[in-house]
N, C-alpha and C positions, 0 to 999 in steps of 0.2 A: 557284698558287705556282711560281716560279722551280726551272728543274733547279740547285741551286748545294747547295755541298760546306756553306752558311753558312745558317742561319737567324734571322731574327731575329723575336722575339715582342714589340710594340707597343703603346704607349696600354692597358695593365693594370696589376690594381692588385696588386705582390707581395703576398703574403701566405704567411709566413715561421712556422711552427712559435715560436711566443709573442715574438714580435716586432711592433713597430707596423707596420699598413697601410705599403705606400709606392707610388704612382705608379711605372710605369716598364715593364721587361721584360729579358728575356734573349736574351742569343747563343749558338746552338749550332752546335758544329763537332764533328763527328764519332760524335756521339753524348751528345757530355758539354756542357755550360755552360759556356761560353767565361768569358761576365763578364758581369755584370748592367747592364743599360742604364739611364741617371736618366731622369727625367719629359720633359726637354725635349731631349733625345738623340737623333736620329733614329736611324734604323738606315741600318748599311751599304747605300750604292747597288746594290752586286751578290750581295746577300744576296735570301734570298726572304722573302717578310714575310707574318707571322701578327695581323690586326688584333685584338687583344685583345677591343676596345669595351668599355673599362672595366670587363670583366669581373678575377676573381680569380684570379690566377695561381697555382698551390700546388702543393707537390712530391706527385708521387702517392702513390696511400692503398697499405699494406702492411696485408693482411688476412693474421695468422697461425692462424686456425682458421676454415677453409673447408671445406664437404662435395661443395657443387657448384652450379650455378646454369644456368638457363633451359631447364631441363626434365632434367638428364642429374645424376649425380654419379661421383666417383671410383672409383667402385665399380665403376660398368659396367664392362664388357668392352672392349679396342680402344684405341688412341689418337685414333680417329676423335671417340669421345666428351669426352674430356680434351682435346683442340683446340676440340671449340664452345665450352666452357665456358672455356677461357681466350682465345676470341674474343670472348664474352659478356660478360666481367667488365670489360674498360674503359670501359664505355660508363657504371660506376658512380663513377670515378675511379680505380679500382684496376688498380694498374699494376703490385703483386707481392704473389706469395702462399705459402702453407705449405700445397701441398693435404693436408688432411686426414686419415687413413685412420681409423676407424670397425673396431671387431676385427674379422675376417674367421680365417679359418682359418687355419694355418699357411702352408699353401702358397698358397693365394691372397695371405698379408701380400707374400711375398716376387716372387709376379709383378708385381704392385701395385709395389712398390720399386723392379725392373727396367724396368715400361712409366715409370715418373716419371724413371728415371736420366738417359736423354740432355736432358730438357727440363732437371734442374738442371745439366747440364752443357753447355748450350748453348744447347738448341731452342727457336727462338722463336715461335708464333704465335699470340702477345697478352700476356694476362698473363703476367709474369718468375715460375717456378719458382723462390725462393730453397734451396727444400730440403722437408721432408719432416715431417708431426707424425702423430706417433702414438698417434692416442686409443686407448688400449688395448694390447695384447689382458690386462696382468693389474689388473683394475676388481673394485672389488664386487658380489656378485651383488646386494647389500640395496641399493645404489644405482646400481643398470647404466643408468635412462633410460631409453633407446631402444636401448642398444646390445643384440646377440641375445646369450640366455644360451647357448646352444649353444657357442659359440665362445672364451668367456669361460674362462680357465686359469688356472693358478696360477704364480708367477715363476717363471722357468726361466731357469739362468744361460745353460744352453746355448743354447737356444731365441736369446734373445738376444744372443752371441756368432754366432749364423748367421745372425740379419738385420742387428747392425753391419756387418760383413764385407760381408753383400751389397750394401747400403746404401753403403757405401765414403765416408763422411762427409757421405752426403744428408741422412740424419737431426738436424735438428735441436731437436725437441721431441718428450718423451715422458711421455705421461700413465700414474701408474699408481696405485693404493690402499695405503697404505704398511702398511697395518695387516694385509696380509697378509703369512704368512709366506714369509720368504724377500726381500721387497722393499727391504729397507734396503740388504744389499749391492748388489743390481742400481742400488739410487740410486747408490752408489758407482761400482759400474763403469761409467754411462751417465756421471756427473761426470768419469771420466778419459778415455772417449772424446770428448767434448766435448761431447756431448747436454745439453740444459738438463733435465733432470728435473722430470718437474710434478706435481703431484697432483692426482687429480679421481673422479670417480664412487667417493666413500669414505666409512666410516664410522668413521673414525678419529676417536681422541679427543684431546684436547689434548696432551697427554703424550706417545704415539703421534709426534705428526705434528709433535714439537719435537724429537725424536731424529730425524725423517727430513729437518730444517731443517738442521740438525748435520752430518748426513750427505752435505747436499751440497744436497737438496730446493731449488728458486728459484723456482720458478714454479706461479703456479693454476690451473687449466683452469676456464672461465666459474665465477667465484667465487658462491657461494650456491645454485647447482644440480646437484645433486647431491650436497650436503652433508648433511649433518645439520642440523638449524636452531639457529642461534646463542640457546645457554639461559645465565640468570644463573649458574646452577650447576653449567653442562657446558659450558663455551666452546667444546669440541670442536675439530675441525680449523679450522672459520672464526674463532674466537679466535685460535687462535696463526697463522696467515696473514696476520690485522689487525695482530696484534701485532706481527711480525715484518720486522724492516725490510729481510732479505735476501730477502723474497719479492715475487714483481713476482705481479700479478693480473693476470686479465684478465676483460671483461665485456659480455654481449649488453646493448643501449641499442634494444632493439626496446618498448619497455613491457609486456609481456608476460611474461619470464624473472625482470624485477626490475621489482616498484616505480619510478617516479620518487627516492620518499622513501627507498627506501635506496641508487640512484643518489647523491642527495645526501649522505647521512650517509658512504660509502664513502668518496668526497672529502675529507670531514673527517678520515678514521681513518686513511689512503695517501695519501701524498706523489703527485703529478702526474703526478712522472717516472717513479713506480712503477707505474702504471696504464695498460693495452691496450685500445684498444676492438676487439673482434673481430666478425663476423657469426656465428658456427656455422653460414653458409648451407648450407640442404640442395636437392637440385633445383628446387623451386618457386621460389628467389629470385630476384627481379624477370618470374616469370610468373604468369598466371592460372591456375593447376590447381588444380580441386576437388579432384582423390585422385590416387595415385603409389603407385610400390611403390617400398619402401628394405628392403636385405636380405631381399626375401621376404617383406615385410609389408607391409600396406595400411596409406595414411596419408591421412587425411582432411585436408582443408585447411578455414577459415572465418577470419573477419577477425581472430581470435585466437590466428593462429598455426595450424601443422600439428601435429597428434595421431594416437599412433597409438590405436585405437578404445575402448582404455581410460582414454584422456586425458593418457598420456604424451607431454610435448611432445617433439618431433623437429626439434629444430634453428632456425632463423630464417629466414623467409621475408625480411628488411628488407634493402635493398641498403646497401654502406657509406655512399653520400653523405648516405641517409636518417639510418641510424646518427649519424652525424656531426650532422646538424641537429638529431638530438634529445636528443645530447649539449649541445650549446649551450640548448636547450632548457627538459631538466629541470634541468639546474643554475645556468643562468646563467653558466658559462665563458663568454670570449669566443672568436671563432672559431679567432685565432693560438692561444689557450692550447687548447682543445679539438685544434685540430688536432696538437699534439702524439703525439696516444692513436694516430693511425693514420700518422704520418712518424716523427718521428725516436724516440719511445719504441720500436717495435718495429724501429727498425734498429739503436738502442746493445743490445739485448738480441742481435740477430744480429753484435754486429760486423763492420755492416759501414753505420756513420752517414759514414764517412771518402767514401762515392759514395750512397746515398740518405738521406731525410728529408728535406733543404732545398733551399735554393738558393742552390749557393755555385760559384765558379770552381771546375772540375775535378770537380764532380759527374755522376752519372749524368743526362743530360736526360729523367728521368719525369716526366713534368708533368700539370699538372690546371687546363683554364679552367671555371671556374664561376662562377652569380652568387652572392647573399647568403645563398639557400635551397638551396646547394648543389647544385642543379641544374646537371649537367654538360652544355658546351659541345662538351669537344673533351678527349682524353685523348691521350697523345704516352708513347711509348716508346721508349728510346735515339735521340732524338732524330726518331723518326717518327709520323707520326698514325697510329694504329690505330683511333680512333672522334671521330667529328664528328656531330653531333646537326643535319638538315636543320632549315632556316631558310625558309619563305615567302618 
């Protein structure tokens, strides 16, 4: 490739968040997309040139609940560790993320918050930090998952007024259980700091989790697990989430967390635009590890997903690109309309679809070359290759 300020990407086939296929490529200057090139376009003489080979051009994937990937998660100690793992995650198309946090103590939440601060404020080396989710720390004990009950507490206005503040607007997603007391106002005050407030690891009841919809509530954390299970005569929290058209879901597409068959039924109950696909990757995604420790606990691994030894699953081993193919998969989306769940739906929830999701003049240049099977080529980050998959 040419040293030139101008890139251009060649002989690919766009593929545009629920838009048709088109022939062509794009121009990049300075980081962003200049303007889309048509089919029989060449590219500029003193530009450097990226041969497509009729592969599929896509704006990169935004995974908003992430634990960690290729052997490390956010937990660990160090920035050292937090760097492999966002060196790691382009090589699945994923070009921006919500690292995750998992409850932890008090004061570990908050050096967790301080080591993640300069990457959303800056730091680049791979995956883009958009900001910050916080699974936890106030979750149901009768539906914690995997998360430690040690650490598990009760809403605290305060508690949470000293990690906004520390957090200083990184925070953008917050899981909590509404059916404890005290959590409806805290949905309020994360609604007026800007936090999306989510629900998840709950045992709320229909009733319950329509007042905390009211109150501000927008968002599902992986819908169906950690729930109560959807009854004729208890619809519980997964009723009124289906119900409710102010709520965006989101959902692991691993076959394991859900059914195919209510992957599909989901579809039918949530509007498109309403819908996330996430990984909940935890360290072992996209490696071979039979066992790992996550918070001090042994975690077995086998083709069914990582458990810890009592059969509680622990997050998702499937990389997003996989994700993605098996969203198209089990439902029969097409690729533009599935591609949705990982561009532009999780950037109109962050506000900020105005530079990612597509691909339009003046956007961020995240890009993703893949073929049909979603098999990544080449993944590009403001305008730079961060992972290129060798070729024989």
């Amino acid at each position: 490739m040419k040293n030139s300020e101008t890139t251009a990407i060649f002989n690919a086939v766009l593929l545009r968040p629920g838009l048709p296929e088109a022939r062509g490529g794009v121009l990049i200057k300075k980081g962003r997309i200049s303007r889309l090139l048509g089919e029989a376009e060449p590219p500029p003489p003193d530009a450097a040139k990226i041969d497509g080979r009729g592969s599929y051009l896509a704006p990169g994937f935004i995974d908003l609940h992430i634990h960690g990937g290729g052997g490390d998660d956010f937990l660990s100690e160090g920035s050292r560790r937090l760097d492999r793992i966002l060196k790691f995650l382009p090589r699945f198309g994923v070009t921006s993320i919500l690292p995750t946090i998992a409850t932890p103590s008090g004061a570990e939440l908050l050096e967790l918050i301080q080591l993640l601060g300069p990457y959303y404020r800056g730091r680049q080396t791979g995956s883009l930090v958009l900001g910050i989710n916080l699974e936890g720390p106030y979750l149901s004990i009768g539906k914690r998952g995997a998360q430690p009950l040690r650490f598990l507490r009760h809403p605290s206005k305060d508690e949470l007024k000293e990690v906004l503040g520390e957090a200083r607007g990184s925070i953008k997603i917050m899981t909590l259980a509404p059916e404890l007391d005290g959590a409806i106002p805290l949905i309020r005050m994360l609604k007026r700091s800007g936090v999306i407030p989510a629900v998840g690891h709950t045992t709320a009841d229909y009733e319950t989790t329509r007042l905390a919809i009211r109150a501000g509530l927008s968002y599902a954390t992986h819908l169906f697990n950690s729930y109560p299970p959807l009854h004729h005569r208890q619809p519980g929290a997964v009723g009124a989430i289906l119900e409710s058209p102010r709520v965006k879901a989101e959902f692991i597409c691993d076959g394991v967390h859900l059914s195919p068959v209510i992957i599909r039924l989901l579809f039918r109950l949530k509007a498109l635009e309403d819908l996330l696909l996430v990984t909940d990757g935890v360290a072992v995604l996209g490696r071979r590890i039979k066992k790992f420790s996550m918070g001090g606990r042994e975690v077995v691994v086998d083709r069914n997903g990582a458990r810890l030894p009592d059969g509680t699953l622990v997050g998702s081993m499937l990389p997003m690109n996989r994700a993605l193919r098996n969203a198209v998969e089990f439902t029969g989306l097409s690729l533009p309309d599935a591609l949705r769940l990982v561009t532009v739906n999780p950037a109109r929830l962050l506000k900020i679809a105005d530079r990612k999701g597509d691909l339009r003049p003046g956007m961020d240049a995240d890009l993703v070359l893949m073929d049909r099977r979603c098999n990544v080529s080449r993944t590009i980050i403001a305008g730079k290759t961060v992972f290129e998959r060798k070729t024989d």
